[in-house]
C-alpha positions as CSV (number, residue, x, y, z in Angstrom):
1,X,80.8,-35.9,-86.4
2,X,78.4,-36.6,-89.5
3,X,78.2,-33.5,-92.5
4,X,74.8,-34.9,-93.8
5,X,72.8,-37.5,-92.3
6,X,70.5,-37.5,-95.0
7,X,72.7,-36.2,-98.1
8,X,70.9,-36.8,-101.3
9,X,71.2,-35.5,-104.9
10,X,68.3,-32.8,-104.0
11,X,69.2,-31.5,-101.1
12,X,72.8,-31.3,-102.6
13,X,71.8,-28.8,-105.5
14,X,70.3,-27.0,-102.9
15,X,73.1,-26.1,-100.2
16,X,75.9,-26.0,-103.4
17,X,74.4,-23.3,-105.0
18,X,74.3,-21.1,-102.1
19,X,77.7,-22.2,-100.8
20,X,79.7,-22.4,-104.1
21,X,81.3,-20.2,-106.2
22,X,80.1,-20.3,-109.4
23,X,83.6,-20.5,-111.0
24,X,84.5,-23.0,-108.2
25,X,87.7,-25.5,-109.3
26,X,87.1,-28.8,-107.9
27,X,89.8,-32.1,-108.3
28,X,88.5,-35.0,-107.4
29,X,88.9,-38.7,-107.0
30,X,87.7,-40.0,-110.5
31,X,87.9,-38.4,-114.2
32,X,88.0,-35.1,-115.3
33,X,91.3,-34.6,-113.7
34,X,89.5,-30.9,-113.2
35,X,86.1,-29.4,-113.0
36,X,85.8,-25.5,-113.4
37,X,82.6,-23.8,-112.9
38,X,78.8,-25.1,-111.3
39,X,78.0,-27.1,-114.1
40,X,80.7,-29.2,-113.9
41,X,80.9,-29.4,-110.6
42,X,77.6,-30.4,-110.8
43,X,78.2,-33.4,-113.3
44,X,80.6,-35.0,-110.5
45,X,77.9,-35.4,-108.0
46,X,75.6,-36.8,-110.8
47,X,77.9,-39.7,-111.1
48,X,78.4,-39.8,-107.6
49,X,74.5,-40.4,-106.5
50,X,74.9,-42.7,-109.4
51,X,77.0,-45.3,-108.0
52,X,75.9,-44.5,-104.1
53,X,72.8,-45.5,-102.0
54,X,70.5,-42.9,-101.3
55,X,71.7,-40.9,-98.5
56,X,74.7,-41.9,-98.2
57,X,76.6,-40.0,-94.9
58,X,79.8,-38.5,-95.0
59,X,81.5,-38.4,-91.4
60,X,84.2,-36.5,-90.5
61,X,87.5,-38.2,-88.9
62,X,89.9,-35.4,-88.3
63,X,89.3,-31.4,-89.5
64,X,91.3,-28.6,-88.7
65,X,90.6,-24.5,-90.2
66,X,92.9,-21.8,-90.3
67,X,91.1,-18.7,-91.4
68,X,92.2,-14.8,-92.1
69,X,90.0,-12.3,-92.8
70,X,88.7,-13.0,-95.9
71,X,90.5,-16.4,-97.4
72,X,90.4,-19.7,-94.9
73,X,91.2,-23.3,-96.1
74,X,90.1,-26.8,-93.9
75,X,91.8,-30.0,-94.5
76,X,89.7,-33.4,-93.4
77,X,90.2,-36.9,-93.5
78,X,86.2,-37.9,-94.3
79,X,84.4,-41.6,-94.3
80,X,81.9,-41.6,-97.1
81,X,79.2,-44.3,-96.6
82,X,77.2,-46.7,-94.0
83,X,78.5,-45.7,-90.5
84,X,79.7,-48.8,-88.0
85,X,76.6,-48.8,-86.5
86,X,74.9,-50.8,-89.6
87,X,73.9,-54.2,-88.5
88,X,75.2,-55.9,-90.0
89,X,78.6,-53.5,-90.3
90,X,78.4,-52.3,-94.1
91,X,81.5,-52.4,-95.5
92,X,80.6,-50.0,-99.0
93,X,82.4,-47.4,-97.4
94,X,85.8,-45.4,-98.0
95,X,88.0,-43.7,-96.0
96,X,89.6,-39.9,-98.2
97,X,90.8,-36.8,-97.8
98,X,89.4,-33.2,-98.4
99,X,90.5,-29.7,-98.6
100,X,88.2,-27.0,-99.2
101,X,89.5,-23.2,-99.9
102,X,87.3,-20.7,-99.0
103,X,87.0,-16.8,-99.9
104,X,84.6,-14.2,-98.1
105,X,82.7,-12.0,-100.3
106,X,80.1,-10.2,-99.2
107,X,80.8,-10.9,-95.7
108,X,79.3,-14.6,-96.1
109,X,82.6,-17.3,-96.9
110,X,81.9,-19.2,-100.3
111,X,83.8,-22.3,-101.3
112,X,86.0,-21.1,-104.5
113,X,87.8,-25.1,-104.0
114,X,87.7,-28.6,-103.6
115,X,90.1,-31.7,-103.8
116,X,88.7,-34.5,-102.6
117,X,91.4,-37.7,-102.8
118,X,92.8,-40.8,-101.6
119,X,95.9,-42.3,-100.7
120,X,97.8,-43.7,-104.1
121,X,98.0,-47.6,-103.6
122,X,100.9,-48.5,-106.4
């Protein structure tokens, strides 16, 4: 099920300012071991559209929610890049995990966390 067929660096700062926190922790795969606040979450995806193609779609594999009244979490197992149905198959893709905690404020749930990783190959 794609999250973004057309995910781009605009339409990014867009939905995460609305849908975020501002004092939103997020770990993620590369360097800083943590980001606190919008800004730096902000200075992850910048070096993420850096090394990615325009666009790039991020397709869920597996998602499952559990939610109470006002704090919910999901845990995913994404694929970030060219889907199989590139001709010919694009193979810049990468399979990794996410897990979003989520508070309601307001009566509208925000995303207070992120860790996005993958699999440790050592």
């Amino acid at each position: 099920m794609p999250f973004a067929d057309t995910i781009s660096l605009p339409f990014w700062r867009s939905m995460s300012r609305t849908q975020h926190e501002q004092d939103m922790v997020m770990f993620d795969v590369p360097p800083p071991l943590q980001s606190r606040g919008m800004e730096a979450y902000a200075q992850t995806w910048e070096l993420f559209f850096r090394y990615h193609k325009p666009n790039t779609p991020f397709d869920f594999r597996e998602l499952a929610i559990t939610a109470g009244s006002d704090v919910a979490f999901a845990v995913a197992v994404m694929w970030c890049g060219p889907d199989s149905s590139s001709n010919p198959v694009d193979k810049d893709g990468f399979l990794f995990r996410l897990t979003v905690g989520l508070r309601k404020v307001g009566g509208h749930w925000r995303i207070a966390h992120e860790h996005h990783s993958v699999p440790a190959t050592d």
